[in-house]
PyMOL CGO cylinders between C-alpha atoms (Angstrom):
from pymol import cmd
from pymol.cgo import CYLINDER

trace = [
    CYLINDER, 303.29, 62.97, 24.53, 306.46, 64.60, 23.70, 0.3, 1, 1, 1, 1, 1, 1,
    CYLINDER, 306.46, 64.60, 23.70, 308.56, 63.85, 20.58, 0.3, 1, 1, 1, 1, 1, 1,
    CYLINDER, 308.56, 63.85, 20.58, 311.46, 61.46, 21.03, 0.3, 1, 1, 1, 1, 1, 1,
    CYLINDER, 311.46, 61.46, 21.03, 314.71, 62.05, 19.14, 0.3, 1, 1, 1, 1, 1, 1,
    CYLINDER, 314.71, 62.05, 19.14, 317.51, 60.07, 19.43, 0.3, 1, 1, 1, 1, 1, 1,
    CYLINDER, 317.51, 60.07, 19.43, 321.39, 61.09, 19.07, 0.3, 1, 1, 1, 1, 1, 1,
    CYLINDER, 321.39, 61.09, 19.07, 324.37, 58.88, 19.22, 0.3, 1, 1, 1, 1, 1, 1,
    CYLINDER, 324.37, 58.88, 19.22, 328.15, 59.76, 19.37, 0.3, 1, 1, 1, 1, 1, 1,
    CYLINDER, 328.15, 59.76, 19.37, 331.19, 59.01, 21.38, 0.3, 1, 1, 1, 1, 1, 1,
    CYLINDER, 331.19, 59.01, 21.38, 334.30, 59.74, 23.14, 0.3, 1, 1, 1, 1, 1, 1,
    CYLINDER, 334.30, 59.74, 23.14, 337.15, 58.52, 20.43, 0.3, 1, 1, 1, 1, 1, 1,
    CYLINDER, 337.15, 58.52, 20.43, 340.50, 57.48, 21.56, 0.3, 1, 1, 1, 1, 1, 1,
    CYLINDER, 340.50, 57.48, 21.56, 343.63, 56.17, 19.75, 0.3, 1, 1, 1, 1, 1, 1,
    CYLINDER, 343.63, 56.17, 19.75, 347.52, 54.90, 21.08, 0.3, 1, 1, 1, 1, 1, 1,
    CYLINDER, 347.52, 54.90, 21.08, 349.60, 57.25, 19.38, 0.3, 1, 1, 1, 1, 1, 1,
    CYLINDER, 349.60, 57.25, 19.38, 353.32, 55.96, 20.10, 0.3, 1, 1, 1, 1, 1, 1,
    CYLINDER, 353.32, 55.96, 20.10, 352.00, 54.50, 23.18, 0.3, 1, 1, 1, 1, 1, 1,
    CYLINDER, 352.00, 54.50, 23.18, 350.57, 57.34, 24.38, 0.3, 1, 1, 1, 1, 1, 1,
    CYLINDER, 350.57, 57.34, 24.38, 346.69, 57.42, 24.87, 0.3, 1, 1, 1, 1, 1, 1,
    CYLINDER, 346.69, 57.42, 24.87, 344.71, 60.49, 22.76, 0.3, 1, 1, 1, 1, 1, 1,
    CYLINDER, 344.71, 60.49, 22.76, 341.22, 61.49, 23.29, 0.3, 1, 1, 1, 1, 1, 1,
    CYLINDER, 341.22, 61.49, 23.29, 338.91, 63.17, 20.91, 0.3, 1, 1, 1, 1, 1, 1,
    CYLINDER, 338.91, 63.17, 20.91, 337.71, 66.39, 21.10, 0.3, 1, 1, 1, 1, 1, 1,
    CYLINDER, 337.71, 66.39, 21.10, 335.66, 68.99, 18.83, 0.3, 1, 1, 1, 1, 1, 1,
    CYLINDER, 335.66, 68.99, 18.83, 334.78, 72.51, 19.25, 0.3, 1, 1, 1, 1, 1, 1,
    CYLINDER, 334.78, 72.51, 19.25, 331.43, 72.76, 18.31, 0.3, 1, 1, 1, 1, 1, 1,
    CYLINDER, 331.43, 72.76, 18.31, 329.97, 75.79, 16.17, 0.3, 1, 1, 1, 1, 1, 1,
    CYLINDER, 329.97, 75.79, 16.17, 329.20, 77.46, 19.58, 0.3, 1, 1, 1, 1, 1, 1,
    CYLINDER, 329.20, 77.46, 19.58, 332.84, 77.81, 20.48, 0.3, 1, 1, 1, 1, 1, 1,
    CYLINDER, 332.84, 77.81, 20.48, 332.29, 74.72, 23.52, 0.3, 1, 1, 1, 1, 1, 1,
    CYLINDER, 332.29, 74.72, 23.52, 334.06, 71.83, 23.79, 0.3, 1, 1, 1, 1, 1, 1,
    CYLINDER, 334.06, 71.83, 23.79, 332.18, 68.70, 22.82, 0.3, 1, 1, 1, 1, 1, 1,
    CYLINDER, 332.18, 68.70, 22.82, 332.23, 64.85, 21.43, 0.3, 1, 1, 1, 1, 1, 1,
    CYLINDER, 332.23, 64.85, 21.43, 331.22, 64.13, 18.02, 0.3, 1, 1, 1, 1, 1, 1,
    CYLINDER, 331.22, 64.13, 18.02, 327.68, 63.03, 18.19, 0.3, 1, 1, 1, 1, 1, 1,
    CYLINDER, 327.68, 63.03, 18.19, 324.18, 63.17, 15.31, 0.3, 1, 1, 1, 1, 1, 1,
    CYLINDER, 324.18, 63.17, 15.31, 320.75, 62.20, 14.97, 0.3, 1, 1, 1, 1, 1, 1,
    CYLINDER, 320.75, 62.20, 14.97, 320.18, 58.78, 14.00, 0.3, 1, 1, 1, 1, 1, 1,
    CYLINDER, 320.18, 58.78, 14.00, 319.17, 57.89, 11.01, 0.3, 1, 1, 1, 1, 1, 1,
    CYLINDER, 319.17, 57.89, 11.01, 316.13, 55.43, 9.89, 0.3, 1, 1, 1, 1, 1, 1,
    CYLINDER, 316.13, 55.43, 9.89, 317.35, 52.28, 9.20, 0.3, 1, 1, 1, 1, 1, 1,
    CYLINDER, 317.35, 52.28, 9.20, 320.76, 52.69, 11.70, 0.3, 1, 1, 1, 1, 1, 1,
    CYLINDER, 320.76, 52.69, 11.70, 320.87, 51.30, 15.13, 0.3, 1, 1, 1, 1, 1, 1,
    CYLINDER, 320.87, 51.30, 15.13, 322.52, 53.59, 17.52, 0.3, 1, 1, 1, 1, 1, 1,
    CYLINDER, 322.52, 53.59, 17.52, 325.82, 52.43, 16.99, 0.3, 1, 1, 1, 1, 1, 1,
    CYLINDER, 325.82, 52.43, 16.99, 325.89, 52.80, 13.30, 0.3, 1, 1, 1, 1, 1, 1,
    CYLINDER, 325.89, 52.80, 13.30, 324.59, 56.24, 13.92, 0.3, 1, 1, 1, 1, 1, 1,
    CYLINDER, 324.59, 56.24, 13.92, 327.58, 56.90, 16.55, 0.3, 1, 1, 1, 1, 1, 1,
    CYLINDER, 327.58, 56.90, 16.55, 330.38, 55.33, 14.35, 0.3, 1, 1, 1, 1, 1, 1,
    CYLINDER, 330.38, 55.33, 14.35, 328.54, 57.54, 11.18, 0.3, 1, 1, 1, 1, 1, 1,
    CYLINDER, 328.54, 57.54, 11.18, 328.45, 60.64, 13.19, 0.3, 1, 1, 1, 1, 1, 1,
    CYLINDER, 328.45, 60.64, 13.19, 332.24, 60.55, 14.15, 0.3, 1, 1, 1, 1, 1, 1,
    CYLINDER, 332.24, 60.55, 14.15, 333.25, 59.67, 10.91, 0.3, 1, 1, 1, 1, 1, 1,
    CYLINDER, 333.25, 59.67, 10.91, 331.18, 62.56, 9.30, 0.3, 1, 1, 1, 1, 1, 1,
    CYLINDER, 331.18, 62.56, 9.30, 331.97, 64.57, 11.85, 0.3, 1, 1, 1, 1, 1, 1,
    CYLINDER, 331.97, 64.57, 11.85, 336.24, 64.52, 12.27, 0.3, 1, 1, 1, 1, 1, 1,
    CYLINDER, 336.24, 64.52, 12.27, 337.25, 62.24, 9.29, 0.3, 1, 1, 1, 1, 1, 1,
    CYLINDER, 337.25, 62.24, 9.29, 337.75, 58.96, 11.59, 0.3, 1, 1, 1, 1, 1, 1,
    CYLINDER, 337.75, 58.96, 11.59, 336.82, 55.48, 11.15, 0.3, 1, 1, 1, 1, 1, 1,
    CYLINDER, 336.82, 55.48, 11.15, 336.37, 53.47, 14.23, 0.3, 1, 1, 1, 1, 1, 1,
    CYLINDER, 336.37, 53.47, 14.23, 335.45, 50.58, 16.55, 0.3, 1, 1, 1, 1, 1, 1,
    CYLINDER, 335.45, 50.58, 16.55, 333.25, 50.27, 19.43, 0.3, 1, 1, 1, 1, 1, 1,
    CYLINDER, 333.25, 50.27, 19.43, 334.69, 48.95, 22.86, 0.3, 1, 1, 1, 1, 1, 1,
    CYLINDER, 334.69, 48.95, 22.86, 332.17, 49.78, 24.82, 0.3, 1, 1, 1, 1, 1, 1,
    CYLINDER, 332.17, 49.78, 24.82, 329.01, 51.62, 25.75, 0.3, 1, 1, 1, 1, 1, 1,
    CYLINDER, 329.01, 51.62, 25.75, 329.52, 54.55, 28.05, 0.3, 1, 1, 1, 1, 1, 1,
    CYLINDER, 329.52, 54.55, 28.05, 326.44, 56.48, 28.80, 0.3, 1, 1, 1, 1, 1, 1,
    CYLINDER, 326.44, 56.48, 28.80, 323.06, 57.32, 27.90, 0.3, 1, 1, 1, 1, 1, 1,
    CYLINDER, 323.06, 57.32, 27.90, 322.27, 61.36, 28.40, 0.3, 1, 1, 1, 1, 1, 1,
    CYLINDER, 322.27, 61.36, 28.40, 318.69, 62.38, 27.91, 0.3, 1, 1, 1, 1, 1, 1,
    CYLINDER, 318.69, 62.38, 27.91, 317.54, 65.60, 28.25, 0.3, 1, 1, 1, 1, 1, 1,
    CYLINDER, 317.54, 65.60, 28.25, 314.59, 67.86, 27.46, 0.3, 1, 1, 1, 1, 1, 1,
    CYLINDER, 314.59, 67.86, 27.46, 314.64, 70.75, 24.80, 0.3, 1, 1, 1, 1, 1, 1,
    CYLINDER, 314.64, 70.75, 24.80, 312.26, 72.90, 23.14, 0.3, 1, 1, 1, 1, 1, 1,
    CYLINDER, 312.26, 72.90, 23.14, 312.13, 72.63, 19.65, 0.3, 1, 1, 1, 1, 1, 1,
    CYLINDER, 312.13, 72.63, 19.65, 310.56, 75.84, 17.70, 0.3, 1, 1, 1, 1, 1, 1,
    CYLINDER, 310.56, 75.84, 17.70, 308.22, 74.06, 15.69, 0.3, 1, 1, 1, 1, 1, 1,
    CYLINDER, 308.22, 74.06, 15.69, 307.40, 70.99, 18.21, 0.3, 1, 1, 1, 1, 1, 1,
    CYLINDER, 307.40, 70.99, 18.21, 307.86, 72.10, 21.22, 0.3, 1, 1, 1, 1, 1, 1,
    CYLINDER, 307.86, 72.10, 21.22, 309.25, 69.93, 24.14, 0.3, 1, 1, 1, 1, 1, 1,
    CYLINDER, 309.25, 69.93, 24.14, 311.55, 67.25, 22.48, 0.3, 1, 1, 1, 1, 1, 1,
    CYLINDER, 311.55, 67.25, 22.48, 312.69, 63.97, 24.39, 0.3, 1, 1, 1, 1, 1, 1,
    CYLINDER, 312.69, 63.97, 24.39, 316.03, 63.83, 23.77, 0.3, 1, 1, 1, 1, 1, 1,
    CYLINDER, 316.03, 63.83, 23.77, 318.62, 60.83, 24.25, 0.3, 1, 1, 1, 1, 1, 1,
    CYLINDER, 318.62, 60.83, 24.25, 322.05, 60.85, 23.53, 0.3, 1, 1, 1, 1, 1, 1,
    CYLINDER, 322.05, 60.85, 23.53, 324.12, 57.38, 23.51, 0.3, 1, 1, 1, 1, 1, 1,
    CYLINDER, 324.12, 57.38, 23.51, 327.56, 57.62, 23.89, 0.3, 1, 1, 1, 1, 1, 1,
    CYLINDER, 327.56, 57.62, 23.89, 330.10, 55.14, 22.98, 0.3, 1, 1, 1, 1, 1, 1,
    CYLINDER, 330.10, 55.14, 22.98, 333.85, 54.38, 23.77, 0.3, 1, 1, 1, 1, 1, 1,
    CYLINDER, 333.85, 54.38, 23.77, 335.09, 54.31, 20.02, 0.3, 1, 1, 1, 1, 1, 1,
    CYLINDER, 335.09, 54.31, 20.02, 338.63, 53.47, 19.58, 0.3, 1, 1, 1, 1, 1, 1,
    CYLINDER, 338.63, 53.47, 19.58, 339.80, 55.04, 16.28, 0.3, 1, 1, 1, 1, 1, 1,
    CYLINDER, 339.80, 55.04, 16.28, 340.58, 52.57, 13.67, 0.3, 1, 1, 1, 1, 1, 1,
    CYLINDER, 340.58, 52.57, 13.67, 341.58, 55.06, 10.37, 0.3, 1, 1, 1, 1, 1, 1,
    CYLINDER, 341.58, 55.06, 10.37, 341.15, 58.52, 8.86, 0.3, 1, 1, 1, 1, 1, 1,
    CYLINDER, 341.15, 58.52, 8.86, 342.54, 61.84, 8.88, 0.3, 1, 1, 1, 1, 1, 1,
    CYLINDER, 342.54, 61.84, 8.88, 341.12, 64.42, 11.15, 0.3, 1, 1, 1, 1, 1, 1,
    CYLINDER, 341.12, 64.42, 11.15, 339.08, 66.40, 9.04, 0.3, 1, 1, 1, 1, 1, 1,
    CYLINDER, 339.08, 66.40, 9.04, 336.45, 69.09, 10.79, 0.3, 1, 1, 1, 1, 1, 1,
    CYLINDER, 336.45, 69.09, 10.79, 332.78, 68.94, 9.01, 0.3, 1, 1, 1, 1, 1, 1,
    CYLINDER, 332.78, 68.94, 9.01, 332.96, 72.81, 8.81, 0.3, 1, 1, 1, 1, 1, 1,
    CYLINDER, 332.96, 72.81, 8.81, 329.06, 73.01, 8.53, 0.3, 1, 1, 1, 1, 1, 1,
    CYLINDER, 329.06, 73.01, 8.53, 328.57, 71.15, 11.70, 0.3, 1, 1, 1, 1, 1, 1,
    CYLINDER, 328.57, 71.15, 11.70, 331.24, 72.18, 14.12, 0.3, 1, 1, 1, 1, 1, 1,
    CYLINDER, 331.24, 72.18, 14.12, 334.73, 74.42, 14.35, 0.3, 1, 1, 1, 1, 1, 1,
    CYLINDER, 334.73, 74.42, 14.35, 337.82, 71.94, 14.96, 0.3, 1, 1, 1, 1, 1, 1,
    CYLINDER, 337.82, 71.94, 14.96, 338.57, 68.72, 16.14, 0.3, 1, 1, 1, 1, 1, 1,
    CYLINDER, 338.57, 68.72, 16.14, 342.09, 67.56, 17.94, 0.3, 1, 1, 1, 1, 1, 1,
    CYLINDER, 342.09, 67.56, 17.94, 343.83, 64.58, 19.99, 0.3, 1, 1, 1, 1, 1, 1,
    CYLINDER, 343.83, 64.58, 19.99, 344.50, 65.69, 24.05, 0.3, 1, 1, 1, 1, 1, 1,
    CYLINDER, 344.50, 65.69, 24.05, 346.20, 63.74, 26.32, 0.3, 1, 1, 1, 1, 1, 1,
    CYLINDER, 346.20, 63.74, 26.32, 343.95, 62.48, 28.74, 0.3, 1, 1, 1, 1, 1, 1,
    CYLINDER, 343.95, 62.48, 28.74, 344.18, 64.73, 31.41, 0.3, 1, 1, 1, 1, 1, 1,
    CYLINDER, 344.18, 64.73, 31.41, 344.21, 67.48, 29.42, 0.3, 1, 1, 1, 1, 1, 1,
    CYLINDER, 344.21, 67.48, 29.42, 341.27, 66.30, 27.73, 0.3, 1, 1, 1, 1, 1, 1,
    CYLINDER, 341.27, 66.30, 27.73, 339.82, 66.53, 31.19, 0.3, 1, 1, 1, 1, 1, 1,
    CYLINDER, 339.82, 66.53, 31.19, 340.61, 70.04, 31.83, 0.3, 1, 1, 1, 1, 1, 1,
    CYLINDER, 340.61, 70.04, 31.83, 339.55, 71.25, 28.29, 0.3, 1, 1, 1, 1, 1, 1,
    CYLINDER, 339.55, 71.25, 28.29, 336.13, 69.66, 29.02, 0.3, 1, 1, 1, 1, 1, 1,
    CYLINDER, 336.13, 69.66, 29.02, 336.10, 71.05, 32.45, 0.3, 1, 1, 1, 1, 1, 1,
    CYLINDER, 336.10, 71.05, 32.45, 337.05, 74.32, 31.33, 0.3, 1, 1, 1, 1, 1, 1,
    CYLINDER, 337.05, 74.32, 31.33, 335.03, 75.05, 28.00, 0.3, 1, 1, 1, 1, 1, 1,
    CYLINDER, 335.03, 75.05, 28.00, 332.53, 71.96, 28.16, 0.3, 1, 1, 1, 1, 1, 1,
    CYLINDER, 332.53, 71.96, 28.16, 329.15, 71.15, 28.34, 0.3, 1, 1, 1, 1, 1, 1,
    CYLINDER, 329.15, 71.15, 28.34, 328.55, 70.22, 32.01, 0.3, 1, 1, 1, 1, 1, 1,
    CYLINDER, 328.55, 70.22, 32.01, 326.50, 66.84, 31.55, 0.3, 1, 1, 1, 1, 1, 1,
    CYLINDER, 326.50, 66.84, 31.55, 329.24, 65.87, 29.35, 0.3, 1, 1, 1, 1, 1, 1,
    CYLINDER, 329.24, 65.87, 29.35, 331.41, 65.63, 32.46, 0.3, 1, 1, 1, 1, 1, 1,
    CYLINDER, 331.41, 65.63, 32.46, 330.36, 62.17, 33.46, 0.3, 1, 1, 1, 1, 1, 1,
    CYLINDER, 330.36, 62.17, 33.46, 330.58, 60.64, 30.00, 0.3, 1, 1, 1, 1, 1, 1,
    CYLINDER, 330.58, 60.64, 30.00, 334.28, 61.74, 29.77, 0.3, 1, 1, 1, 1, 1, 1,
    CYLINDER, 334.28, 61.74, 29.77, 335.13, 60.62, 33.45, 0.3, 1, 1, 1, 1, 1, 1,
    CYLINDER, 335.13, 60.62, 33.45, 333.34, 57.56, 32.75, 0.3, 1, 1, 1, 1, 1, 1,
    CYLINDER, 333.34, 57.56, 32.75, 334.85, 57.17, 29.31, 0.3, 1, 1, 1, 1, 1, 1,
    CYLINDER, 334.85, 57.17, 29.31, 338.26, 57.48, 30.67, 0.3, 1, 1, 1, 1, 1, 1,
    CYLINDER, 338.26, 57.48, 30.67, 337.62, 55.16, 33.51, 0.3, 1, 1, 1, 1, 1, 1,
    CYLINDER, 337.62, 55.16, 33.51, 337.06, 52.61, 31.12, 0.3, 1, 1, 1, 1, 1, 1,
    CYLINDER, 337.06, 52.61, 31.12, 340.61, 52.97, 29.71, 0.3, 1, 1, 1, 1, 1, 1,
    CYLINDER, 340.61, 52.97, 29.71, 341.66, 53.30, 33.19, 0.3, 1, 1, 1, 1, 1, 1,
    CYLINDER, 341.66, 53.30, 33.19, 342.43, 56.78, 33.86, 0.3, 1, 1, 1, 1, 1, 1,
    CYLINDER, 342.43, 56.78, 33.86, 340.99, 57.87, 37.22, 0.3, 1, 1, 1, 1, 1, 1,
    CYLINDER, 340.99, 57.87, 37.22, 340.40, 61.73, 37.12, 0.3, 1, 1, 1, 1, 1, 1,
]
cmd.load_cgo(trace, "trace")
């Protein structure tokens, strides 16, 4: 029986002026990625999304809606094969400053939608493709 571990996180978006922004972060491997953590005993995955983001890039915010559910297989050095599931949320940010947890990742920045899109097509993490798309599909933006 493999050990389960359990992430949540989203893909944050905001109406600046009218104009929709989406999330992004450079993680400390250089990729482009959405703000996401281990939960927590005690939290339910969406406390553990909304705490990650906020930890994470200095923003408070809401959940709209659930996006995805990623899960994945890893080997762990001291357990060996992990279960892994990551739950993804559409967060729509409420407050904050943008504010990079240097210990966990690089940088964090607003993108227009589409070129969100690129950025994550260019320098992201392949199964992340689908949560964007998706993501964005919920605010209506067909890429």
């Amino acid at each position: 029986m493999n050990r389960k571990e359990i992430s949540a996180g989203g893909v944050v978006y905001r109406s600046k002026e009218g104009n929709l922004q989406i999330q992004l972060i450079q993680d400390r491997y250089g990729k482009t990625s959405l703000a996401k953590g281990k939960m927590e005993a005690g939290e339910t995955v969406e406390q553990t999304a909304l705490r990650e983001i906020w930890e994470e890039t200095g923003i408070t915010g809401v959940i709209v809606a659930p996006v995805d559910i990623i899960a994945y297989t890893y080997n762990h050095p001291q357990y060996g094969a992990v279960d892994k599931e990551v739950h993804y949320y559409l967060v729509e940010a409420k407050e904050g400053t943008l504010k990079p947890q240097v210990e966990e990742i690089n940088g964090v920045d607003w993108f227009e939608p589409l070129q969100a899109w690129k950025k994550q097509q260019s320098s992201g993490y392949s199964n992340n493709d689908a949560i964007l798309k998706q993501a964005l599909s919920l605010l209506d933006i067909h890429v």
